[in-house]
Phi, psi and omega in degrees: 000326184265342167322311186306310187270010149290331202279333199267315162301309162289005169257346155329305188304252088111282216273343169287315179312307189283319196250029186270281175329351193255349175301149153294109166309339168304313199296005179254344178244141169328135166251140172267172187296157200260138184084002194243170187259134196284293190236140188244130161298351166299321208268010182292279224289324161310299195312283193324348190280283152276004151333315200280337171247027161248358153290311195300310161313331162299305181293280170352321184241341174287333170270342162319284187241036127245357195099323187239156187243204194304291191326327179273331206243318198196075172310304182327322189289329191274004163050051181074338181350189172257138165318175164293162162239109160128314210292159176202186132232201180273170216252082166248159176310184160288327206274314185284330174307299180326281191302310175335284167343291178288325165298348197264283196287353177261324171315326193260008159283335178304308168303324181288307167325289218274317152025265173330319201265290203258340214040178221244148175279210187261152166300088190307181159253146197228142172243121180237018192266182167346266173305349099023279213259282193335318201280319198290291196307299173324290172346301175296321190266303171128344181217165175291132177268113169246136355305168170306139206280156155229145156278001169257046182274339178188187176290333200286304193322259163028295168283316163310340201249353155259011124336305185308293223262312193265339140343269153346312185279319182283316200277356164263008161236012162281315191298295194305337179322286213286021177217065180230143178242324211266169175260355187285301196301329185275345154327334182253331253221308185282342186285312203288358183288306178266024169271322179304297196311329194290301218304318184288326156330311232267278188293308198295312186322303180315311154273337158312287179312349158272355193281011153294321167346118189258118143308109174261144046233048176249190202243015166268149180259181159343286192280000164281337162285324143305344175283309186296327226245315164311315203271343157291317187309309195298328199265319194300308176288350149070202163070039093114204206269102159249010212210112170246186180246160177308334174244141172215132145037135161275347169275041174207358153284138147017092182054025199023058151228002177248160186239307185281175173217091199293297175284082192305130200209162128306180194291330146300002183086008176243165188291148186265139183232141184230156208283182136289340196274302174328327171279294137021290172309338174242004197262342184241350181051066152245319173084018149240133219269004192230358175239119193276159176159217186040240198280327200239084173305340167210067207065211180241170165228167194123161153288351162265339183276328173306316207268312161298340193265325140314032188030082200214145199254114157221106186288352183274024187226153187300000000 
């Protein structure tokens, strides 16, 4: 009897085999719209925009788990930028490394789509150093935190502190969606939206399962800290609760029946979306979107964060 269903199955193989080469490649591929614009020039300046946080994620996480960044792997992308400040890399597990790694290497797939798509702006400078990442968390807490926190101190620091980042990126192509023209452009636009969403997904479980977890060498846990770290994001950017923590309020849970919150979502249950000039505000720890620091000391780059940061008036973005 299992001779008969191995025997049965390779001729299954056999005939799948045979009748693979009589498909059409149309019938694997999308047909595109008849008549439509692939990249609209209105959608340069959004995409471009976000550039300016899948460079910092690009540093971030290739020097995280490999020691080197854009300058070592893929010079060509930073289009002369300045280096990083700061960055270095971390003390991580295997398990954590591993993942660090592969986010690393999909960010600088990200820079080649857009690249490619939008074309890629100059590599702002980004500080990513100790002191740095130490200023957010004081920030987040309300007092210095002593010692100063570093994130490359181990795997937990480490994820905590990339909590910060690929967020950002989802509620900044969530914003960007509905004022994309090209059909090229939502293409893109949705592929690099669920790799950010995976990434964040990603990061919270890992502090979800942790969040009892007391950071040492402080008297706070995991999830108290997502909470704090939200709830800074949430006051610099202002325009009111976009940003939760793993836990949350129940009326701010899932059908306001869950405390946990693995996801962050509105009442619908959908990703929450934020403006540039709002990422802007915490991307600089200023809460203006016209005062550069923090993370881009001197400022972003592209025409809309240049044009905001010289107060210059342009109304044609979202």
């Amino acid at each position: 009897m299992a001779t008969s269903n191995k025997v049965a199955i390779f001729i299954i193989f056999i005939w799948f085999a045979n009748l693979y080469p009589c498909l059409s490649w149309s019938q694997c591929s999308p047909m595109d719209p008849v008549n439509e614009t692939r990249v609209d020039e209105r959608d340069i300046d959004p995409m471009q925009f976000a550039e300016n946080i899948e460079f910092m994620e690009a540093e971030w996480f290739l020097w995280g788990g490999l020691g080197y960044g854009l300058d070592v792997y893929s010079p060509n992308l930073t289009r002369g930028g300045p280096p990083p400040i700061g960055v270095q890399k971390a003390n991580l597990d295997y398990l954590t490394r591993k993942i660090v790694i592969e986010f690393g290497y999909q960010e600088v797939g990200h820079l080649r789509v857009l690249r490619d798509t939008f074309g890629l702006i100059k590599r702002p400078l980004i500080d990513l150093s100790v002191r740095n990442w130490a200023r957010v968390f004081d920030e987040a807490f309300g007092y210095n935190l002593n010692p100063p926190f570093n994130p490359y101190r181990d795997s937990l620091n480490y994820m905590m502190a990339s909590y910060a980042l690929p967020y950002l990126g989802v509620l900044g192509y969530t914003g960007a969606n509905s004022h994309l023209y090209g059909y090229w452009s939502k293409r893109v636009l949705a592929g690099l939206h669920g790799i950010e969403s995976g990434q964040d997904a990603v990061i919270r479980m890992y502090l979800y399962e942790r969040a009892k977890t007391i950071v040492y060498p402080y008297n706070f846990t995991v999830g108290e800290y997502t909470i704090r770290m939200s709830m800074l994001r949430n006051r610099l950017s202002m325009c009111g609760i976009k940003d939760e923590g793993v836990f949350v309020p129940r009326e701010l849970g899932a059908e306001n029946r869950t405390c946990s919150n693995v996801l962050s979502a509105n009442y619908y249950s959908i990703t929450y979306r934020r403006t540039p000039r709002e990422i802007l505000r915490f991307v600089y720890l200023s809460g203006n979107e016209s005062i550069p620091g923090g993370y881009l000391p001197k400022g972003g780059n592209g025409r809309i964060a240049r044009e905001l940061l010289e107060n210059y008036p342009y109304e044609n973005f979202y």
